[in-house]
C-alpha positions in Angstrom: 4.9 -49.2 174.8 1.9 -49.3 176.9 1.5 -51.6 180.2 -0.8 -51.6 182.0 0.5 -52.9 186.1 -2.1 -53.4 188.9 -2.0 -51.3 191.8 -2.7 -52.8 195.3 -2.8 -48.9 196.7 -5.6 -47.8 194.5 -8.1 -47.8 197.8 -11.5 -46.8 197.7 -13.1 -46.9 194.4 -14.4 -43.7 192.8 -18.4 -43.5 192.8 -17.4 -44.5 196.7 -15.9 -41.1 197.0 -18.0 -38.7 197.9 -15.9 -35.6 197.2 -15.9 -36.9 193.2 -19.3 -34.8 193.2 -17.4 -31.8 192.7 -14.8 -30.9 190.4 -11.9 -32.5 191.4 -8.6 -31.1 192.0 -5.0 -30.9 191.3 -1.3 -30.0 191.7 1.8 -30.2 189.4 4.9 -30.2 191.4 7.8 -29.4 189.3 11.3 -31.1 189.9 14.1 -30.0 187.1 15.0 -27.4 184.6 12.6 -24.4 182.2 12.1 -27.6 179.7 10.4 -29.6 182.8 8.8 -26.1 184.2 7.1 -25.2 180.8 6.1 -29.5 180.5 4.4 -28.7 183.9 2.2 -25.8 182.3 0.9 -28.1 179.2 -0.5 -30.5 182.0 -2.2 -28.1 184.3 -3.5 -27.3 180.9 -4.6 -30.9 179.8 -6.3 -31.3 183.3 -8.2 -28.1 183.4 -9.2 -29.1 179.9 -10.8 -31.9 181.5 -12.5 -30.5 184.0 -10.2 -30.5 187.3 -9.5 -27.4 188.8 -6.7 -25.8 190.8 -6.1 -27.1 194.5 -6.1 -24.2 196.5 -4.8 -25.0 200.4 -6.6 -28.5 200.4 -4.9 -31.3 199.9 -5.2 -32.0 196.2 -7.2 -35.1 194.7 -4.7 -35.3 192.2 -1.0 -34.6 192.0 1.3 -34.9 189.8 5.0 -35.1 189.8 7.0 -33.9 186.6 10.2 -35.1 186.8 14.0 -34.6 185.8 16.5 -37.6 185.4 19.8 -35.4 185.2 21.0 -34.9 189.0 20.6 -37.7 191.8 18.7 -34.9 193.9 15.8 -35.0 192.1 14.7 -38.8 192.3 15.9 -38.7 195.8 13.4 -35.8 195.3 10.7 -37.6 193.8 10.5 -40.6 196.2 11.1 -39.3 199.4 7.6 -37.5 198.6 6.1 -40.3 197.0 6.7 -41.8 200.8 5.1 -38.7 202.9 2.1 -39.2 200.1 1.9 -42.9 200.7 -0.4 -42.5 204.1 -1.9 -39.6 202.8 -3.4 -41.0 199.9 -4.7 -44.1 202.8 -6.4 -41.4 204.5 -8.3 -40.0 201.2 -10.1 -42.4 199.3 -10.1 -41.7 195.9 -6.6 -39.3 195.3 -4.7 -40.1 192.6 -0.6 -40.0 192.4 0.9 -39.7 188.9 4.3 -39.4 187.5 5.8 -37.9 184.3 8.8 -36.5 183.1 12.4 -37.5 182.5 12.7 -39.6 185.7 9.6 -41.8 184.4 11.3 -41.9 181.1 14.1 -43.5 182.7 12.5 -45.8 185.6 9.1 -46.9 183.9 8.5 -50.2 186.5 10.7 -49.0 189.2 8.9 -46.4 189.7 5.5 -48.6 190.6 7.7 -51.0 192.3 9.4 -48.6 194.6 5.8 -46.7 195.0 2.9 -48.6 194.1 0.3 -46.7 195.6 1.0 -44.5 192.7 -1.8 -44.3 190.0 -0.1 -42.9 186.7 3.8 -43.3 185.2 3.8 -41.2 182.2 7.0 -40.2 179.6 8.3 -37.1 178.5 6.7 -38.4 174.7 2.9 -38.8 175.7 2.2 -35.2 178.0 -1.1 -35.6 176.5 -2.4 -38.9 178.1 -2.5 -37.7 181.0 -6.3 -37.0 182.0 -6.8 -40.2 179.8 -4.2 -42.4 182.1 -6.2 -40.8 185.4 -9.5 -41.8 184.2 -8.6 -45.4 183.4 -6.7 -46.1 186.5 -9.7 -45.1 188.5 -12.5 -47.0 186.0 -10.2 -50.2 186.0 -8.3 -49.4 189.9 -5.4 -50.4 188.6 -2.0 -48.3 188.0 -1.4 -47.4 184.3 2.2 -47.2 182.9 2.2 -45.9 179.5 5.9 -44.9 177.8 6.2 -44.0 174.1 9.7 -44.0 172.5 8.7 -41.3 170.3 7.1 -37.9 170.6 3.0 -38.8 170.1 2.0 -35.0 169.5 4.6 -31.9 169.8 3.7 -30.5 173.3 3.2 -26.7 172.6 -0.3 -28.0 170.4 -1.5 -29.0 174.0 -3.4 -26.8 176.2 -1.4 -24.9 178.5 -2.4 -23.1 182.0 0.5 -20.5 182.7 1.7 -19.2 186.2 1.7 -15.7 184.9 0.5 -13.0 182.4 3.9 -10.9 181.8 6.0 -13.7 180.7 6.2 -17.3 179.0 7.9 -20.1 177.5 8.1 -20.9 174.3 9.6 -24.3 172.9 11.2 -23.8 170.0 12.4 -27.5 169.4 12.5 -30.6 171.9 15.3 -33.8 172.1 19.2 -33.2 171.7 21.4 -34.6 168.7 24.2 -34.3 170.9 25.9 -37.1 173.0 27.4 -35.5 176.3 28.6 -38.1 178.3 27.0 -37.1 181.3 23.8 -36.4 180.2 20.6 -38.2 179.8 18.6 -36.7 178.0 18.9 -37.4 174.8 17.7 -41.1 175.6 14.9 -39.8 177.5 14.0 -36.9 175.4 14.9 -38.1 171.3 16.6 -36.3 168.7 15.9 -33.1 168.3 12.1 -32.0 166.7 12.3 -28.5 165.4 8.7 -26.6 165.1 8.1 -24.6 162.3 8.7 -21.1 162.1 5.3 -20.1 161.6 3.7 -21.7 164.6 6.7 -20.5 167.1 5.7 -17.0 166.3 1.8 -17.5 166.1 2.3 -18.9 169.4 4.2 -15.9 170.7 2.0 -13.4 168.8 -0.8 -15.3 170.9 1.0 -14.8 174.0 1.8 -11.1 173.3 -2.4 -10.6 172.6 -3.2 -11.8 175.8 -0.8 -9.3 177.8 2.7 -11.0 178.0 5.6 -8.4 176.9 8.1 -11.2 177.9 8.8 -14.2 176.1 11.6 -17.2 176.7 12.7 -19.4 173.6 13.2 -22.8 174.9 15.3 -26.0 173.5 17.9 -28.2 174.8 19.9 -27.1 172.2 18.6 -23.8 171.3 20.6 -22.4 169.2 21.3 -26.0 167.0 17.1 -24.9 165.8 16.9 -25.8 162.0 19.0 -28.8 162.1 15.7 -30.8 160.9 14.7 -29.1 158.0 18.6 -27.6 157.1 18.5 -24.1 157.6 22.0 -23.1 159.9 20.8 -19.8 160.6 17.2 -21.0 161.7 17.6 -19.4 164.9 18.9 -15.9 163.8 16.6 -15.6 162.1 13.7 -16.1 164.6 15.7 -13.6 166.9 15.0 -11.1 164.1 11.6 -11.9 163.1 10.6 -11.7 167.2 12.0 -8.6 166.9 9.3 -7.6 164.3 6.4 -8.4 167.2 4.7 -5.8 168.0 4.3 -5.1 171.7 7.1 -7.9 172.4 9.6 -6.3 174.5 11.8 -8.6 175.9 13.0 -11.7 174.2 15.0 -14.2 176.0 16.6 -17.7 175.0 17.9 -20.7 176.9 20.1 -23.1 176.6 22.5 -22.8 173.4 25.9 -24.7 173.4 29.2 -23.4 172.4 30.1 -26.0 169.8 26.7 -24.3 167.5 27.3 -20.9 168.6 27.6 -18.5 165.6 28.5 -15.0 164.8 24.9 -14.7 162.8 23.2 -15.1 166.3 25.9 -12.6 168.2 24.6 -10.0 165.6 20.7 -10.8 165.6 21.3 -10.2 169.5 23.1 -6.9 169.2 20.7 -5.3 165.7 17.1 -6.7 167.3 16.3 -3.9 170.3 14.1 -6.3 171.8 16.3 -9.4 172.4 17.5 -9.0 175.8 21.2 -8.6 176.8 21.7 -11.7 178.2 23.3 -14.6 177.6 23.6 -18.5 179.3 26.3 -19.9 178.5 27.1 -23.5 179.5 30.7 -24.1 180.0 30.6 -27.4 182.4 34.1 -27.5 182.4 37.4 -25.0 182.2 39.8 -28.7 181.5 39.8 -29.3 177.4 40.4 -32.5 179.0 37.8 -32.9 180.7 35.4 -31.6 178.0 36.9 -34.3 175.7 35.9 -37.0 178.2 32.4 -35.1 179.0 32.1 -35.4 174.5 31.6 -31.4 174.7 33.1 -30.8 171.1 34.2 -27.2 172.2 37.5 -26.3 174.1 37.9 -23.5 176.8 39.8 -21.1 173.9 36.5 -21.4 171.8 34.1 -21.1 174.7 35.9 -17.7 175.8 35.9 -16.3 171.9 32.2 -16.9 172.1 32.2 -14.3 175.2 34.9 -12.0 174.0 32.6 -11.5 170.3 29.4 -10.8 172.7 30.8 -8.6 175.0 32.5 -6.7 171.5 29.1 -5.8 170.3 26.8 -6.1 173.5 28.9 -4.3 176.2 26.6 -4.5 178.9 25.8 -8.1 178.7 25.2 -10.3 181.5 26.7 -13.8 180.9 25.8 -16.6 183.2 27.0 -20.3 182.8 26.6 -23.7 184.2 29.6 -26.1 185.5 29.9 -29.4 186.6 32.1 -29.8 189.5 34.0 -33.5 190.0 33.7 -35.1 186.7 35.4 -38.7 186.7 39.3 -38.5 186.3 39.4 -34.6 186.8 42.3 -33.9 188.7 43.5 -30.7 190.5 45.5 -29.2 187.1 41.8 -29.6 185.3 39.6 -28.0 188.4 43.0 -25.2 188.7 41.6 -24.8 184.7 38.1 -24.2 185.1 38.7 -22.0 188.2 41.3 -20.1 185.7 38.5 -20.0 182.9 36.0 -18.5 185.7 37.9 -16.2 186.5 38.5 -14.7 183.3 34.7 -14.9 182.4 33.5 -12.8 184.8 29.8 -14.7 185.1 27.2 -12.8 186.4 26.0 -15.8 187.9 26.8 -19.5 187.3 25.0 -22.4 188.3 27.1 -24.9 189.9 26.5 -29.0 190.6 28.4 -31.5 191.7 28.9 -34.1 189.5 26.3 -37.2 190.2 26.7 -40.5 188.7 23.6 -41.2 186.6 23.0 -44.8 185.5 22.3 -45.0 181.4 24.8 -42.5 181.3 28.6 -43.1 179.6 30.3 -41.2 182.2 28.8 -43.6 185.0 30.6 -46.3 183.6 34.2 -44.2 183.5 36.9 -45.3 185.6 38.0 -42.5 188.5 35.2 -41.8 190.1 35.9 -39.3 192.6 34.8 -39.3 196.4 32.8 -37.2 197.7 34.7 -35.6 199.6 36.9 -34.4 197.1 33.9 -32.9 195.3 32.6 -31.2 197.6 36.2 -29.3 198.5 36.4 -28.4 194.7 33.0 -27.4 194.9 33.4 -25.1 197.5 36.4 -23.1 196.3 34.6 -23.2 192.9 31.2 -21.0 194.6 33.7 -18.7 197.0 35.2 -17.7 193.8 31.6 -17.2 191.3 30.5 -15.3 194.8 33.4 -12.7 194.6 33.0 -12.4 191.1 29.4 -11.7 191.1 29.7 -9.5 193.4 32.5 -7.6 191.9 30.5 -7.6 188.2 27.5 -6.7 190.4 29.4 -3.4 191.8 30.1 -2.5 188.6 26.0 -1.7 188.4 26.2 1.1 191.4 25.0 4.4 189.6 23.6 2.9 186.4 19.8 3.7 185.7 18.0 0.5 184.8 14.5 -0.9 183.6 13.1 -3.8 185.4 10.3 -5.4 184.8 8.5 -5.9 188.3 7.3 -9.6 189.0 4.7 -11.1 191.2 7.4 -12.1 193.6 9.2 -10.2 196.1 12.0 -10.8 198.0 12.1 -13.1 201.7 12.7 -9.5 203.4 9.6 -7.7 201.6 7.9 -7.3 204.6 10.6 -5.3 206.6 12.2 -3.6 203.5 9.0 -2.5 202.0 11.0 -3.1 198.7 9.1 -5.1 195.3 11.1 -6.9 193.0 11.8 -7.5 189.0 14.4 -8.3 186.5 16.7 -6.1 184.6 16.7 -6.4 180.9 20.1 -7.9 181.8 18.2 -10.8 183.7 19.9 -8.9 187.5 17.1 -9.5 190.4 16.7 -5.9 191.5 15.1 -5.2 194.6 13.4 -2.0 194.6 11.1 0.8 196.9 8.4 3.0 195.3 8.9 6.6 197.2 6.3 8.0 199.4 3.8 9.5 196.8 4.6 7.9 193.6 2.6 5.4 191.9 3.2 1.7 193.0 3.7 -0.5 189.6 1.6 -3.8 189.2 3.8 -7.0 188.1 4.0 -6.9 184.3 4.7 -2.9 184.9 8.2 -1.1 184.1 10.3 0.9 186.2 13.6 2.7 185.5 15.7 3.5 188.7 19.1 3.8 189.7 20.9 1.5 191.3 22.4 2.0 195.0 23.6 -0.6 196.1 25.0 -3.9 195.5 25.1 -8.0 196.7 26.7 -11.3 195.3 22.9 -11.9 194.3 20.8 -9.3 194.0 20.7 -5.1 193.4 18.7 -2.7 195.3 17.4 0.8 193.8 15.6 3.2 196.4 14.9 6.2 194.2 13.8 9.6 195.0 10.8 10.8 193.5 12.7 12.6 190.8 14.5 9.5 190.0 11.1 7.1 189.9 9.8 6.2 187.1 7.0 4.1 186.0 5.4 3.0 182.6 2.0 1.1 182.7 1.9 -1.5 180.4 -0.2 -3.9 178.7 1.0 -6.9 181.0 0.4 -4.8 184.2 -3.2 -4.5 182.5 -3.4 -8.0 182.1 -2.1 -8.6 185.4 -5.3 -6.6 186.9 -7.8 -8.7 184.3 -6.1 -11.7 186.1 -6.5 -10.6 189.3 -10.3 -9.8 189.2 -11.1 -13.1 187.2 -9.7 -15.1 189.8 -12.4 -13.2 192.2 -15.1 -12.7 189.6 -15.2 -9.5 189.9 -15.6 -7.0 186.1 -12.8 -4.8 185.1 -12.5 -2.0 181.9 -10.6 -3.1 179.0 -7.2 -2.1 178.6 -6.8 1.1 176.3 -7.0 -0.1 172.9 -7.4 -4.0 173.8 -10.9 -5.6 173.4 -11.0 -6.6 177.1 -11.2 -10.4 176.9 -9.6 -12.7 179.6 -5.7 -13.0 179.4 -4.3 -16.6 179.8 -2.3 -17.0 182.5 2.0 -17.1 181.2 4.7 -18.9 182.6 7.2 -16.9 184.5 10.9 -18.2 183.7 12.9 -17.6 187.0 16.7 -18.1 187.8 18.0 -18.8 190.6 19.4 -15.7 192.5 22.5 -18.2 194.6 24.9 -19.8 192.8 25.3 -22.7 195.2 
């Protein structure tokens, strides 16, 4: 499907813009979840490709918004700033608004009749036409609307621009076979696609050349990889052949579900040294009635089996989760039931919502909606309880020695706590200070400390000299490569590497609140 809608915003026309004799520039703004994050970095990719560059403080000549379709927040998102861009765009002859992702999936028209000063509606099939559907809506000033039902070209072929050199993405499949009633996104996204083996560890072989020693396996259903060409343990499998990477030294996956969740993938976990130990875990719901009504073909005795068996064989794993909080026609026994399934669980954090009614979904049309109000009680109880828990699991890390990885990106209180921050190879944010005389890590670097004390959300470590440690690594190397690139300036290879320029890897983040 290709339309093609005029657009009585389009303003000024381009050879009229003076500032389109420089490169023009852009911004992706990111609404939704790691598939939507890791979508965003294959179009900064396709637009650097073709010649824009980076906004950096100005206001951009081109933005784009990728989308998600799954919670009401994030088209309340979407066109509350597609309103505070409306007079911008007036005032600057020649930007250009485009929209992609789930929510464009989803609204095609409405989105250029709620908006039309916007330039570009794009799905989540056709990443690719992007720069294409830019240049044509300014050649012809009109908008462009162009939706394909299928996937065009499978998105990780695409050129990609990544936030960061330490860690990336990697999608391993895209679409969902399943039929969760209140979810979206199979109708958005297809049926699942499943890359080959091969190219999913070329790319990450790739990705480990230029610097990363962090990788995240991505799918909607990640752990349901192989369906397509009928291998079951498909996904074992690539656990253990990531483990045969050398200079890969933390591997990461997200999101499996419970129903496909096998014993063959608890034991690649626990035999492959470099697959972190870590696990997400979506429950949604504690009620087996509610997960009947929600289609989730998995009930609360299977979903805690599945921790019981990782926790057997990984003791120290961190297991986080996500619930939905006010499904239609749950009553107080089936919320009592998913607070009594949290509690035994013991997340280390779980990402709650409140249940939103989206249209195209089954569970919109249900009978028993529930008010708000109601909701939002259950909600709260549901986060004062994750808190204590988290807090109590998080106690249980006072004393331990740990290696975190140190990030770009430090904590709000940086400034007065002098502390940098990373993750734990158990995914824990750990805030942490370097001692007076020791050696301050770059992001990408490794240091083991002990921890001292303990929050809901976070750890902090502030180690004596004696009980610093740091390991240099390749990432931190690449991090300094990045670094003087972005300035022009030269810098000496990295021991044993041949010195080229690193691309710039995507750095999957979690949210440190669980409300």
């Amino acid at each position: 499907m290709s339309l093609t809608i005029p657009s009585p915003a389009s303003g000024t026309a381009p050879s009229a813009d003076p500032a389109l004799k420089q490169p023009r520039t852009y911004q992706v703004r990111t609404f939704g979840c790691q598939m939507n994050v890791h979508d965003s970095e294959r179009m900064a990719g396709m637009l650097e490709a073709a010649g824009y560059v980076p906004a950096s403080g100005e206001q951009a000549d081109v933005v784009v918004f990728n989308t998600c379709a799954v919670r009401e927040n994030a088209d309340n998102k979407l066109y509350g700033n597609l309103g505070m861009l409306a007079p911008v765009k007036a005032a600057n002859p020649g930007m250009q608004i485009a929209v992609g992702g789930c929510l464009a999936q989803k609204d095609r028209e409405t989105i250029l009749k709620k908006a039309p000063w916007v330039d570009a509606v794009f799905g989540t099939h056709n990443v690719g036409a992007l720069p294409a559907l830019l240049d044509r809506a300014r050649h012809n000033n009109e908008a462009q609307l162009e939706i394909l039902e299928s996937l065009d070209v499978f998105p990780s072929t695409l050129p990609t621009k990544r936030d960061s050199v330490y860690s990336g993405w990697v999608s391993i499949s895209v679409g969902c076979n399943n039929t969760c009633t209140f979810c979206i996104v199979p109708a958005l996204r297809g049926k699942e696609k499943d890359r080959r083996p091969g190219d999913i560890l070329a790319e990450i072989q790739a990705l480990v050349d230029d610097g990363a020693i962090e990788v995240t396996l991505l799918g909607q259903n990640v752990n349901s990889y192989g369906v397509e060409f009928g291998d079951r343990q498909a996904f074992s499998k690539l656990l253990r052949a990531c483990g045969e990477i050398n200079g890969l030294e933390r591997v990461r996956f997200t999101s499996p579900h419970p129903a496909a969740f096998t014993e063959d993938v608890i034991d690649a976990m626990a035999e492959t040294p470099n697959v972190m130990p870590q696990l997400h875990m979506p429950l949604q719901s504690g009620s087996d009635k509610v997960l009947k009504d929600m289609k989730r073909s998995y009930r609360s005795t299977k979903f805690l089996g599945i921790l019981d068996k990782v926790r057997e064989k990984i003791p120290h794993a961190a297991i986080s989760t996500d619930i939905i909080v006010g499904f239609p026609g749950e009553t107080e026994e089936d919320f009592q039931a998913t607070l009594d399934v949290v509690e035994q669980s013991r997340f280390a954090t779980a990402f709650t919502f409140q249940y939103s009614k989206r249209p195209g979904t089954p569970a919109a049309d249900l009978p028993d909606q529930l008010p708000k109000a109601v909701v939002q009680e259950r909600f709260e109880r549901l986060t004062a309880l994750q808190d204590r828990i988290a807090a109590e699991e998080n106690a249980t890390q006072l004393g331990r020695r740990v290696e975190v990885m140190v990030t770009a990106h430090s904590g709000r209180k940086s400034e007065e706590t002098h502390r940098l921050s990373g993750r734990s190879q158990d995914q824990r944010l750990v805030h942490f200070s370097v001692p007076e005389g020791a050696e301050t890590p770059r992001p990408g670097d490794l240091v083991t400390v002990t921890i001292t004390e303990a929050a809901a959300f976070h750890l902090v470590a502030d180690p004596s000299v004696q009980d610093y440690s740091l390991r240099r690594s390749r990432a931190g190397d690449a991090w300094d490569r990045s670094q003087a690139d972005s300035c022009g300036a030269p810098v000496p290879a990295a021991a044993g590497g041949a010195g080229r320029t690193g691309v710039s890897l995507g750095m999957p983040t979690l949210p440190v609140r669980s409300r």
